[in-house]
C-alpha positions as CSV (number, residue, x, y, z in Angstrom):
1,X,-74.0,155.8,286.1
2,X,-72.6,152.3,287.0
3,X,-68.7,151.9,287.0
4,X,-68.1,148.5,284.7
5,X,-64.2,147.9,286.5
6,X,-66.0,148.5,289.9
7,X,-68.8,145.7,289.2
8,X,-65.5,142.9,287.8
9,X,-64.0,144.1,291.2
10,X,-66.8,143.3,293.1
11,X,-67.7,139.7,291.5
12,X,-63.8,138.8,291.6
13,X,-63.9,136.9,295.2
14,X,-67.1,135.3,294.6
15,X,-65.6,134.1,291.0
16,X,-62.4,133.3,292.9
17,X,-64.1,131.6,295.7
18,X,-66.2,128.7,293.1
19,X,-62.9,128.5,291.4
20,X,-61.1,127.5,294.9
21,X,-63.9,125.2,295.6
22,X,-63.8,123.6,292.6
23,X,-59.7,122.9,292.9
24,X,-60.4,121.4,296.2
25,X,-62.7,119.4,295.0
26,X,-60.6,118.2,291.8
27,X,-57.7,117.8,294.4
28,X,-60.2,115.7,296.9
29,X,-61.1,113.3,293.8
30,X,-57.4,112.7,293.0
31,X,-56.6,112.2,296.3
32,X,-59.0,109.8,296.8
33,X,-58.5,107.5,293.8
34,X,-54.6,107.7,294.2
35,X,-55.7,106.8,297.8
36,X,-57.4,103.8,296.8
37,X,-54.9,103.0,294.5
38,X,-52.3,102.7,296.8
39,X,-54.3,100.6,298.9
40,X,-55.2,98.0,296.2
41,X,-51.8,97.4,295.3
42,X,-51.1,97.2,298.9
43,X,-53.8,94.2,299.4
44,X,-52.5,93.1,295.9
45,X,-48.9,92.6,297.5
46,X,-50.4,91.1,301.2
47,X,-52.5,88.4,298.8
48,X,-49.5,87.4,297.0
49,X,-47.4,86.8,300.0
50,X,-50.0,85.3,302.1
51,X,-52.0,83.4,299.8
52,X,-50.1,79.8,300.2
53,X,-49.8,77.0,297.9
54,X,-52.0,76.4,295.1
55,X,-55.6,75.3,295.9
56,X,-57.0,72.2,293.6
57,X,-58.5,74.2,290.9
58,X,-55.1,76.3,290.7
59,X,-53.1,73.2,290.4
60,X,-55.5,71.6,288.0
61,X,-54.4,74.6,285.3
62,X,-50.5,73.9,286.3
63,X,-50.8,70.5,285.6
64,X,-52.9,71.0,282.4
65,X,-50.7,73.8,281.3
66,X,-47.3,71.5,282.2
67,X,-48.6,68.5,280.2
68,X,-45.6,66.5,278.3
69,X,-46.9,68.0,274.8
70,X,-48.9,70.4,273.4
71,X,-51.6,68.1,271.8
72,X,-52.0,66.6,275.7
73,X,-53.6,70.4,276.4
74,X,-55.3,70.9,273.4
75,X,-57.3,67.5,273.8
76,X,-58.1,68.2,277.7
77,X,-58.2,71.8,278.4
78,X,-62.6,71.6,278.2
79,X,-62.0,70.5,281.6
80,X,-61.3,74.0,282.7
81,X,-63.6,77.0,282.0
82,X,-60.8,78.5,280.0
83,X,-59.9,77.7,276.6
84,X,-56.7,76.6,274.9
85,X,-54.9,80.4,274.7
86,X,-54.9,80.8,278.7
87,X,-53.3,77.3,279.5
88,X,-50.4,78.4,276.7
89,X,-50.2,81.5,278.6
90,X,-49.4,79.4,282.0
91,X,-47.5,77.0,280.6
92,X,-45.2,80.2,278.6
93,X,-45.0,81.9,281.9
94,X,-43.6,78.7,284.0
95,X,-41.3,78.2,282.1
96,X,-39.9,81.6,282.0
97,X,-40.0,82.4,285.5
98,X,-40.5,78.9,286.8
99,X,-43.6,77.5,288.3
100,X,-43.0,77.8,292.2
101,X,-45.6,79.2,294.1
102,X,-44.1,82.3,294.6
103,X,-44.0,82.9,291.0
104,X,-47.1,82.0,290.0
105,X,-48.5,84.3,293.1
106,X,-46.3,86.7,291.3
107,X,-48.5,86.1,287.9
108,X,-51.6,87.4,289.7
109,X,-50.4,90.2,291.4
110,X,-49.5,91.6,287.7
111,X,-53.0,90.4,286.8
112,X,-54.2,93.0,289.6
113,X,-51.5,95.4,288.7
114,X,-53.3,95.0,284.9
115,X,-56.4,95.6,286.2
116,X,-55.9,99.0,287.8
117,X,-53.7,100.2,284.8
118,X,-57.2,99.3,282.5
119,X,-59.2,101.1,285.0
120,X,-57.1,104.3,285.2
121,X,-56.9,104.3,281.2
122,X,-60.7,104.2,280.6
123,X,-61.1,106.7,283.5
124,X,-59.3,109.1,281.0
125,X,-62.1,109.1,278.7
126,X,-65.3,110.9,280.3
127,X,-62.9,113.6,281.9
128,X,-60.0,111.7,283.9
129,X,-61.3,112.2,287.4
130,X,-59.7,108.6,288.1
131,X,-61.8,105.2,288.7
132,X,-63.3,106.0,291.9
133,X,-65.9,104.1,291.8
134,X,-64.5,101.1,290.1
135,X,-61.6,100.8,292.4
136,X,-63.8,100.9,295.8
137,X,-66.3,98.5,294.1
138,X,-64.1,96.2,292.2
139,X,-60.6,96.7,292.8
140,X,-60.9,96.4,296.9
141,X,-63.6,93.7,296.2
142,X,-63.3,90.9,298.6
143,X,-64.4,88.1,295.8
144,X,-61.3,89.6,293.6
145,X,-58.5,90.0,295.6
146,X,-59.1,86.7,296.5
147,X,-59.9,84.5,293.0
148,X,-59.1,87.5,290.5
149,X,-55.6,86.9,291.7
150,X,-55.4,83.5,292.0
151,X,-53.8,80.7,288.7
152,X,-57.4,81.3,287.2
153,X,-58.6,82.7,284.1
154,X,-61.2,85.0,285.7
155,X,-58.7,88.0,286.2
156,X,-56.8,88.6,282.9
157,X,-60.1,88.0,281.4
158,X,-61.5,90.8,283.3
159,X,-58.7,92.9,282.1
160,X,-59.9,92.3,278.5
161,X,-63.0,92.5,279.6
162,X,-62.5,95.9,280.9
163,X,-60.4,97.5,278.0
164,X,-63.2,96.7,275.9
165,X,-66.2,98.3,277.5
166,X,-63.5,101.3,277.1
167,X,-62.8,101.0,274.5
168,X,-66.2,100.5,273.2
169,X,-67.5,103.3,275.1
170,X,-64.6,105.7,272.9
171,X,-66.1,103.9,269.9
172,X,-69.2,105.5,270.9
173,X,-68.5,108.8,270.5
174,X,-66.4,108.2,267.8
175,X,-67.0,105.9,265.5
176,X,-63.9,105.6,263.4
177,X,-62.3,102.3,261.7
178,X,-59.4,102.2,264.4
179,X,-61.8,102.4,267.7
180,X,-63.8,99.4,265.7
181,X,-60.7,97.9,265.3
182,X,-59.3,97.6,268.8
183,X,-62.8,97.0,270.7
184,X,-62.8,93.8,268.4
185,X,-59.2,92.8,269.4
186,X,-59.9,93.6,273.3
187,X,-63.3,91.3,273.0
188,X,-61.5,88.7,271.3
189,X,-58.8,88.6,273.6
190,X,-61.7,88.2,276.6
191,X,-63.4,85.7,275.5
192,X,-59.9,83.9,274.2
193,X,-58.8,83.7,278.0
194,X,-62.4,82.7,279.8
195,X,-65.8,81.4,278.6
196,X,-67.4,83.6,281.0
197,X,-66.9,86.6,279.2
198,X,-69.2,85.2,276.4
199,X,-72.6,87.0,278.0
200,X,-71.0,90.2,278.6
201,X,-69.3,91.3,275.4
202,X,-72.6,90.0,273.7
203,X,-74.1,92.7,276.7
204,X,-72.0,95.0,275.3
205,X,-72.3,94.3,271.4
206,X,-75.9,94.7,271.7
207,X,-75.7,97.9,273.8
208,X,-73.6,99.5,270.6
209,X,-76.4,98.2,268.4
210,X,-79.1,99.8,270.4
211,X,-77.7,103.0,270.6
212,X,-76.0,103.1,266.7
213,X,-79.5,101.8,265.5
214,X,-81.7,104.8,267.6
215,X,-79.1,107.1,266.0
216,X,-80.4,106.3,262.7
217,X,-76.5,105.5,261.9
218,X,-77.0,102.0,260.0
219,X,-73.6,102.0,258.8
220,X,-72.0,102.0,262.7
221,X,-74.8,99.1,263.9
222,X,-73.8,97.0,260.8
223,X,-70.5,97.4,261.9
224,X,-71.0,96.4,265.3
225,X,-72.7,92.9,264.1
226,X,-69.3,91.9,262.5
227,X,-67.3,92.9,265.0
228,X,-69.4,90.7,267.4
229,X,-69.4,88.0,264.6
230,X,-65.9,88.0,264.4
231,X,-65.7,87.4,267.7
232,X,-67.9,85.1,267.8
233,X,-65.7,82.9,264.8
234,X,-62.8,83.3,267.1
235,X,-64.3,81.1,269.8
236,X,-65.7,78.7,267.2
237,X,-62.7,76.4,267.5
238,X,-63.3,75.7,270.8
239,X,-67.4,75.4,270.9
240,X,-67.2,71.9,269.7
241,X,-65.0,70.6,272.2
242,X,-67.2,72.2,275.1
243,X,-70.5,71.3,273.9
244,X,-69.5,67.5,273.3
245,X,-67.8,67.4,276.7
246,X,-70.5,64.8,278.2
247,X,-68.5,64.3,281.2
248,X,-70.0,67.7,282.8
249,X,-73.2,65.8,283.4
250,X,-71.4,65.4,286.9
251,X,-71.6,69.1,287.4
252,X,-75.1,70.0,286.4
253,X,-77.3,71.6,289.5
254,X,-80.6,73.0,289.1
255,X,-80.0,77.0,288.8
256,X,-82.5,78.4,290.3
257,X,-83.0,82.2,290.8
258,X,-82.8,82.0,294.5
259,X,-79.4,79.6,294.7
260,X,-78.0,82.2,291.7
261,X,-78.9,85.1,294.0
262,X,-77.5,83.6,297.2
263,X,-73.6,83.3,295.5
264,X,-74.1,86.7,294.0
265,X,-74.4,88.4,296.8
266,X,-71.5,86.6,298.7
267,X,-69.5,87.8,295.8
268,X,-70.7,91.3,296.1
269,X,-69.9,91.5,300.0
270,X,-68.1,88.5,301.5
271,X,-67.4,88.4,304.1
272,X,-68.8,91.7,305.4
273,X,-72.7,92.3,304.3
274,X,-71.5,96.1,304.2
275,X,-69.6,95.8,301.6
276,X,-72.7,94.5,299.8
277,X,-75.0,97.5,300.9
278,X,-72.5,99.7,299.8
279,X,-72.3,98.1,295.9
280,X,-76.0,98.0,296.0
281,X,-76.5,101.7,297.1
282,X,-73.7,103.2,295.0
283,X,-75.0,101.4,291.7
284,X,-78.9,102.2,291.9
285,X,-77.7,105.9,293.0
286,X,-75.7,106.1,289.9
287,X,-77.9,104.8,287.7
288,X,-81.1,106.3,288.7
289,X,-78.9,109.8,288.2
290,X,-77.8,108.5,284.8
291,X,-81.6,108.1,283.7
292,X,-82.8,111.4,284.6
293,X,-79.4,113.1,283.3
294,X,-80.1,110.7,280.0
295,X,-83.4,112.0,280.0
296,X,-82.8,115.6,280.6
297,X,-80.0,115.3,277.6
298,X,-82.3,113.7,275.1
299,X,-85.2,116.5,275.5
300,X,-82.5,119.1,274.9
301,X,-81.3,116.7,272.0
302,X,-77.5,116.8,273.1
303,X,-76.2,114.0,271.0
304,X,-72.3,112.8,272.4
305,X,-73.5,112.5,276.0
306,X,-76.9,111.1,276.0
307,X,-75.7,108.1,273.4
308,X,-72.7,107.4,275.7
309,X,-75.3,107.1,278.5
310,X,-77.5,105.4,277.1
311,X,-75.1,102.9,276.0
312,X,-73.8,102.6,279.6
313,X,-77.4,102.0,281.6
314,X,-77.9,99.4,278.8
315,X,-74.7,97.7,279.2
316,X,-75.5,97.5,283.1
317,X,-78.8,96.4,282.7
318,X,-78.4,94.1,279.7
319,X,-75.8,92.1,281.1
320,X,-76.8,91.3,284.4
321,X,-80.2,89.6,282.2
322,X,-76.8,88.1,279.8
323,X,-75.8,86.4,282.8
324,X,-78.1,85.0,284.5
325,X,-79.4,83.2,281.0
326,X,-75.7,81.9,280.9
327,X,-75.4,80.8,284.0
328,X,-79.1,79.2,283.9
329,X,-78.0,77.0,280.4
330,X,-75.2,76.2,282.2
331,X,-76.6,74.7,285.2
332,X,-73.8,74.3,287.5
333,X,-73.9,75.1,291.2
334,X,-71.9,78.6,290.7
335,X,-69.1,79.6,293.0
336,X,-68.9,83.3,294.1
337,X,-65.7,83.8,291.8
338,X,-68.1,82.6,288.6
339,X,-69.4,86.2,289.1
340,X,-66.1,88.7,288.3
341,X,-67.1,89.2,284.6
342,X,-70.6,90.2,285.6
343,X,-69.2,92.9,288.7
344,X,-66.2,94.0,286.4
345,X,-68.5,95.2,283.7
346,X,-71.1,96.7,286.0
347,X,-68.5,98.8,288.0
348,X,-66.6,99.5,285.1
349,X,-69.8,101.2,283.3
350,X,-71.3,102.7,287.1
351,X,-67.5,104.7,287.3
352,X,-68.0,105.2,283.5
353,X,-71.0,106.8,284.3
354,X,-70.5,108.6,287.4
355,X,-67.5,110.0,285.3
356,X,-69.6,111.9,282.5
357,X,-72.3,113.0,285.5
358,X,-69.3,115.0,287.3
359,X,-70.5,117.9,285.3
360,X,-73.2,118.0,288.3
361,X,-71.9,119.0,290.9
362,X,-73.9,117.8,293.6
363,X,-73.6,113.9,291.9
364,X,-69.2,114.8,291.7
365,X,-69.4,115.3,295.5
366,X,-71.5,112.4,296.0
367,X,-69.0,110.7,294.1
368,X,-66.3,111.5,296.2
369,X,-68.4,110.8,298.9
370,X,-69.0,107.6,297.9
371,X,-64.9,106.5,297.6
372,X,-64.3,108.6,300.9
373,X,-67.0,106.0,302.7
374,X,-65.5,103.0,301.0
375,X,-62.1,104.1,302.1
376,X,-63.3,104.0,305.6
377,X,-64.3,100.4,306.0
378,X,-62.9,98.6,303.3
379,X,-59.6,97.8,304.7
380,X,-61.2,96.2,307.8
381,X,-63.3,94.1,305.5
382,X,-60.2,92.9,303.5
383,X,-57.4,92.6,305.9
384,X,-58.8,89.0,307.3
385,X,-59.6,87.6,303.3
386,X,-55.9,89.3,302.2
387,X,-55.0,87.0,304.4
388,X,-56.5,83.7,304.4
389,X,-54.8,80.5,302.7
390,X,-56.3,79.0,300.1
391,X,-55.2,75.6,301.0
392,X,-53.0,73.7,304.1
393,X,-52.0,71.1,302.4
394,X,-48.0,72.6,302.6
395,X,-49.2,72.6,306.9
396,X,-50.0,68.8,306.6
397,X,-47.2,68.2,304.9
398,X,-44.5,69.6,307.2
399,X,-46.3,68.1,309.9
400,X,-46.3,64.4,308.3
401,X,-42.8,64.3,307.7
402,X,-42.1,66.3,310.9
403,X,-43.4,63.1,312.5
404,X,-42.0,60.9,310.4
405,X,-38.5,62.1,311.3
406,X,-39.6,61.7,315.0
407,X,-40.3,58.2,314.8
408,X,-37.5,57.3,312.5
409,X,-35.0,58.7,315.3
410,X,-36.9,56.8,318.4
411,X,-36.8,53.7,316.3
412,X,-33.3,54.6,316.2
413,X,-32.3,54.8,320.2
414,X,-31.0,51.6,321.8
415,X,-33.4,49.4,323.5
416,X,-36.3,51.4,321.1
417,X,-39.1,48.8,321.0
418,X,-40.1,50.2,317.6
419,X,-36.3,49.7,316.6
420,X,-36.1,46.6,313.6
């Protein structure tokens, strides 16, 4: 006869042991995304010390934003990729905290700071293991630190951008009025700040659909068509002025696949090609897992998880297609900053993702695996870009007058032959 307190006794240190194992690992995936939050806002800080003056693009938004009235911005801000709100924003800011370079500098490291607050927040919502993923492949991203911080549009509308695959992704698994409500506001606001967000919250709209409309839940995918129609109306205003805007004829360049390709990957991995291997590895690795866990959930007809997933691996997919048709009708020779709408959203779903497959374990390890390896090369990768100048035109400058003040002082001497 079997003795039931002697067969608890003898499981204990096994059931003791998984649980220890378990705590080290939730301790190793802290560590590592506090880790790597640390070290963003450290290359946040060296960028905004060492970035210099503004570049011409940077000072093309000053100078719009500073214009003597308010009608001068509305009439010329289809010059820049971002419509009327974001030039308002600049011009609001400047004349708070002034518009010396160190200030504005200042406005994109809060624009970075913004970022990593949206990432941590959505990490919260398939089981808050923190944005690993999204942190090593878009927060310590080369392409990011560099123009996602810079007096752009492209960063603050990648922290809208962000909040609402979120917040769209809480929407998912549950559909109330308020969730509706504040995806809509978070898309508006993205699209309100930079044109480039247009594909991707379409990307993301139609992902809702998809999943809302397999679901047999008509009411939901109705109300996902005027959420994204209301978002649409809100950039009505400004279609006109961008679509009559002849002057762009200047600008066109025959997009072709290859030249698209060629600045995508020098925004996944400049300057170090690692960097692009690792973005490429970690995202078909997550999604191939997210496919067969999809899969696995759908045959045991597990609803909450398998529709979140599924919206996820569309929103990947569907918006690198999004893109590429946007940046094809727009037919302009793309710089490697064009791309941070496209890589937020991708590595915001892929840590999304990787977040609801932690309930494998072998895919959590791989996870931490994964930030553990980025940790390790990352920094090197960054430290020269953290520090590169966008611009020596403050160099020539010094030097010019330097110069200047040399000869007006020889001319100056007695018996100077350059004296008048």
């Amino acid at each position: 006869m079997t003795n039931p307190t002697a067969d608890r006794s003898s499981n204990a240190p096994s059931t003791n042991f998984r649980e220890r194992k378990i705590d080290i690992l939730s301790l190793a995936e802290l560590f590592s995304a506090v880790l790597l939050s640390v070290l963003m806002l450290f290359f946040l800080g060296v960028r905004a010390i060492h970035a210099g003056p503004l570049w011409r693009d940077e000072a093309a938004t000053l100078q719009l934003a500073q214009m003597p009235a308010l009608s001068d911005v509305a009439k010329n801000f289809p010059h820049e990729a971002f419509p009327l709100p974001f030039p308002l924003l600049i011009r609001t800011f400047a004349a708070l905290f002034g518009a010396s370079d160190a200030s504005l500098r200042g406005f994109g490291l809060i624009v970075g700071v913004a970022i990593l607050a949206a990432a941590w927040l959505n990490s919260r919502a398939p089981g808050g293991r923190g944005p690993l993923l999204f942190l090593a492949l878009f927060g310590l991203n080369a392409t990011f630190i560099t123009w996602g911080t810079s007096l752009r549009g492209y960063g603050l509308g990648c922290v809208f951008l962000l909040l609402t695959l979120g917040l769209s992704a809480r929407a998912i698994r549950q559909p109330t009025t308020a969730n509706a409500f504040l995806t809509t506001i978070a898309a508006i606001a993205s699209t309100q700040i930079m044109v480039n967000a247009i594909p991707v919250i379409a990307a993301i709209a139609v992902s809702a659909f998809v999943v809302f409309f397999v679901q047999r839940r008509f009411r939901q995918a109705i109300l996902v068509c005027i959420c994204a129609a209301i978002c649409g109306l809100s950039f009505l205003p400004y279609a006109n002025a961008y679509l009559n805007a002849d002057w762009n004829v200047v600008l066109k360049y025959p997009a072709t696949f290859f030249s698209l390709w060629e600045k995508f990957q020098l925004a996944l991995g400049e300057p170090s090609m690692l960097a692009g291997l690792f973005w490429c590895a970690a995202v078909l690795l997550i999604i191939i897992g997210a496919i067969c866990r999809w899969w696995t959930l759908r045959r045991e007809k597990a609803g909450g998880e398998a529709d979140l997933l599924l919206f996820l691996i569309t929103v990947s997919l569907l918006s690198i297609f999004a893109y590429y048709a946007f940046l094809k009708i727009l037919s302009y020779a793309t710089r490697p900053w064009y791309y941070l709408p496209l890589l937020c959203v991708i590595a915001g779903a892929i840590d999304l993702i990787s977040g609801l497959l932690t309930r494998v374990q072998v895919i959590r390890i791989a996870r931490v695996v994964l930030a553990l390896a980025a940790l390790s090369f990352l920094p090197f990768t960054l430290w020269k870009r953290a520090h590169e100048r966008l611009t020596n035109i403050d160099v020539v400058t010094r030097g010019i007058s330097r110069r200047r003040s040399i000869v007006t002082t020889t001319a100056q001497l007695p018996g100077s032959r350059f004296r008048r």
